[in-house]
N, C-alpha and C positions, 0 to 999 in steps of 0.2 A: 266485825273484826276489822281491825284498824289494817290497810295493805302497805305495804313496804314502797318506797321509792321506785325499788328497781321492777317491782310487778305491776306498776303503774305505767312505768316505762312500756312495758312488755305488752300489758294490755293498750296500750294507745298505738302502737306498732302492730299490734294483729290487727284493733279496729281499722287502719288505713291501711294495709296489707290487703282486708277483706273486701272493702270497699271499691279499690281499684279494682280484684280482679274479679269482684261480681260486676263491675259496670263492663269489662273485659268481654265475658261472656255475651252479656244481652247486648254489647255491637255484633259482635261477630258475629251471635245467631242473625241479628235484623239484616247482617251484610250479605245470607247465605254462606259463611265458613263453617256454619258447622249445623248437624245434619237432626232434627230431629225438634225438644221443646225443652224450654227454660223457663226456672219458678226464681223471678227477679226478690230483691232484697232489700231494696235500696228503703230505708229506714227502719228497718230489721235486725240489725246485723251487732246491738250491742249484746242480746242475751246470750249468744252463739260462741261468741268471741269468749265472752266471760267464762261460760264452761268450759271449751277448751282447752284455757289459759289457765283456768287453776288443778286440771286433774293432773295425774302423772301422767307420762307414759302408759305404764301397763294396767292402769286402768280403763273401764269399758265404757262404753260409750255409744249409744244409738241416738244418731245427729238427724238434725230435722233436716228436709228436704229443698227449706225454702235458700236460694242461692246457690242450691247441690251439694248443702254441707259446707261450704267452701269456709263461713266464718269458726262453725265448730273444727274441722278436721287442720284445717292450716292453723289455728292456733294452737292444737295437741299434737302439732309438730310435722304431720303430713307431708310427707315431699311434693313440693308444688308441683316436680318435672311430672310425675305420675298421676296426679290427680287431672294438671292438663292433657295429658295423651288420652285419658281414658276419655273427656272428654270429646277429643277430636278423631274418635277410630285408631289409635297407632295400638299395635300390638305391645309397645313399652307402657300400656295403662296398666294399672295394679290388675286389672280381670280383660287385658288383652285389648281391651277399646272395643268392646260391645255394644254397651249405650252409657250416657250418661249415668244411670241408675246404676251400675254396677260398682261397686265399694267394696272392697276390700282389704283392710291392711291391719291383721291381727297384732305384727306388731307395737301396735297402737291404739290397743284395744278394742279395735273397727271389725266387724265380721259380717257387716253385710246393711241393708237399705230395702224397704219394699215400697212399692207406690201406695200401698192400702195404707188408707189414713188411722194411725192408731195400731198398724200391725206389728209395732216393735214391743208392745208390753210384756205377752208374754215370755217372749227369748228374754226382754228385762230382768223380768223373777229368776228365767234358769243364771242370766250372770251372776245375780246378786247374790244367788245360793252358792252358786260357785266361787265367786269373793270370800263367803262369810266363811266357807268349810277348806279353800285350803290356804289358812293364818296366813297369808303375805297381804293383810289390810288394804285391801283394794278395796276401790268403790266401784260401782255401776251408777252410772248419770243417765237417764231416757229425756232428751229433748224432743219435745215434740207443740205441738199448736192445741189451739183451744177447741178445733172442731176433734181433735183426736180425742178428750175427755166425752164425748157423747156416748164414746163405745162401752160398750159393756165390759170389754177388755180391759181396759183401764180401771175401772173398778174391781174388777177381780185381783187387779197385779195388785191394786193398791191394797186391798186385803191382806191378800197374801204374805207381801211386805211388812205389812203391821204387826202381823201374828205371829212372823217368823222373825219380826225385826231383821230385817235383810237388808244389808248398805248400799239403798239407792236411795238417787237425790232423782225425783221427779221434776223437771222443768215445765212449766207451760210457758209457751212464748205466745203469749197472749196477744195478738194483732186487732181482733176486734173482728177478723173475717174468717168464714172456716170456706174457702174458695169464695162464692157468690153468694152468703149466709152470712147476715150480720149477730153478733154473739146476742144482743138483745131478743133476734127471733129463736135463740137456739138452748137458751140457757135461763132458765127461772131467776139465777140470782148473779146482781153484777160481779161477785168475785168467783172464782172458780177454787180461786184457794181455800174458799171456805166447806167445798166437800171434804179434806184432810179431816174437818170434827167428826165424820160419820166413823172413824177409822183410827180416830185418835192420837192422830198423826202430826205432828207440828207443822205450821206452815208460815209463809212468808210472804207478801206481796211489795214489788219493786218496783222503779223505774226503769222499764225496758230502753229506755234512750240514754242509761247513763249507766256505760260500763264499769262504771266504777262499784254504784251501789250493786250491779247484779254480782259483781265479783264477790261483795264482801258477804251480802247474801249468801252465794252458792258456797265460799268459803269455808261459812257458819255450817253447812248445811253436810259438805263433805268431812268435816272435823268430824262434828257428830257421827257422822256412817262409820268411820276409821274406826271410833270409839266402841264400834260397837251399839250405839242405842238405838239404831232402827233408821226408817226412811223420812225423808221430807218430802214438803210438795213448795215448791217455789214457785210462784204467777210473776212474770214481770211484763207487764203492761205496757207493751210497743206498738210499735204503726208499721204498717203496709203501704208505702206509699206509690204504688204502681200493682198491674194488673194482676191475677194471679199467675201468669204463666202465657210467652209470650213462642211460637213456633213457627215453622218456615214452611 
C-alpha cells in the first residue's frame, strides 16, 4: 500500500523521536540515574515504530520489550511524561513507578508486558476475539522477536487465529538474536515467516531498517484484520546492534 505524505512525515518523527529517547535511557542507566536493567535498541527501532504508527488508538497492542516499548508505545501515541516516570520510580508512572516492566495504558490499547519471552500470545488470541465480537473493527498487533516463535504458545495463537480468523497482525522483529542465540542455531529454516503455510495464514517478509516498507507491510496487513479475513504474520528482518540488555 502506497503511504501518504503526511504518514511519512509521522513515521520519520516517531523513528527519531524513538531513537533519542532509547539512547536517553541507556545513558542514564550507565550514569546510575536509574535503578534497575535496560534492553537497548539502537538499530531496532524501525519495526516498532511502524506498528505503532499505523494502528489506531483503540486498538491493542502487545509491544516487545526491546527499548521498553519505547518505539511501539510512543508512536501509538503514549504520553512520553508517563512512560518516563514509570521508568524513573515517580508514582506519576502509568503503574505508580514500580519497575520498568510495568505498562499500562488501556487507553491505548496497552494492558500490560511480561518478561517471559513469547508470553504475550495468548492474551493475543483473548484481544483478538474480543476485537472480532464487539463490531468496532479493531485490530490486535503482537510484536514480539524471533526467539518468541520457539514457544509452543505462538503456535497455538497462531492456530487459533487461523481457525477463528481473528484480527491480529503477528509481528516478528526479527533481529537474528533470541538474547545470546543466534537464529541459525535456533530455527531449521532462514524465514520465520514461512511457518504462516502450516496455518495458512498469509505472510510477508520486510526490511526491518526501513520504516517505510514495515509500514506498508503492517498496513496491508491491518486492512485485512479490519476486513475481517483473519490474521497475518509479518517477519521484518532487523539488527541488534548492541548488547542484550545493559544494568547497574
Amino acid at each position: 500500500m502506497a503511504l501518504s505524505k503526511k504518514l511519512m512525515v509521522e513515521l520519520f518523527t516517531n523513528l527519531v523521536r524513538s531513537h533519542h529517547f532509547d539512547q536517553l535511557f541507556a545513558r542514564r542507566l550507565t550514569r546510575g540515574e536509574l535503578i534497575g536493567f535496560y534492553h537497548p535498541a539502537a538499530g531496532h527501532y524501525a519495526p516498532g515504530v511502524a506498528a505503532g504508527t499505523v494502528l489506531n488508538q483503540d486498538d491493542y497492542m502487545w509491544p516487545h520489550h526491546r527499548a521498553h516499548a519505547v518505539p511501539h508505545m510512543l508512536s501509538k501515541g503514549v504520553p512520553v511524561e508517563q512512560f518516563l516516570a514509570e521508568h524513573t520510580g515517580k508514582d506519576t508512572g502509568c503503574c505508580k513507578g514500580r519497575t520498568s516492566w510495568h505498562w499500562s495504558f488501556p487507553e491505548y490499547g496497552i494492558f500490560g508486558m511480561t518478561g517471559f519471552i513469547g508470553g504475550g500470545f495468548p492474551q493475543m488470541v483473548g484481544y483478538g476475539w474480543a476485537a472480532q465480537r464487539n463490531g468496532r473493527k479493531q485490530v490486535a498487533m503482537s510484536c514480539t522477536g524471533d526467539g518468541s516463535f520457539n514457544n509452543g504458545r505462538a503456535h497455538e495463537a497462531m492456530l487459533m487465529a487461523a481457525n477463528w480468523k481473528l484480527p491480529i497482525v503477528f509481528l516478528c522483529e526479527n533481529n537474528g538474536w533470541a538474547i545470546h542465540a543466534r537464529i541459525e542455531d535456533m530455527h531449521p529454516t532462514e524465514d520465520i515467516a514461512s511457518l504462516a503455510l502450516g496455518f495458512d495464514m498469509p505472510s510477508a517478509i520486510v526490511d526491518g531498517q526501513d520504516v517505510f516498507a514495515c509500514a506498508e507491510a503492517l498496513q496491508e496487513a491491518v486492512k485485512r484484520a479490519r476486513q475481517g479475513k483473519g490474521p497475518t504474520l509479518v517477519e521484518a528482518k532487523t539488527l541488534r546492534w548492541r548488547e542484550h540488555d545493559i544494568g547497574t
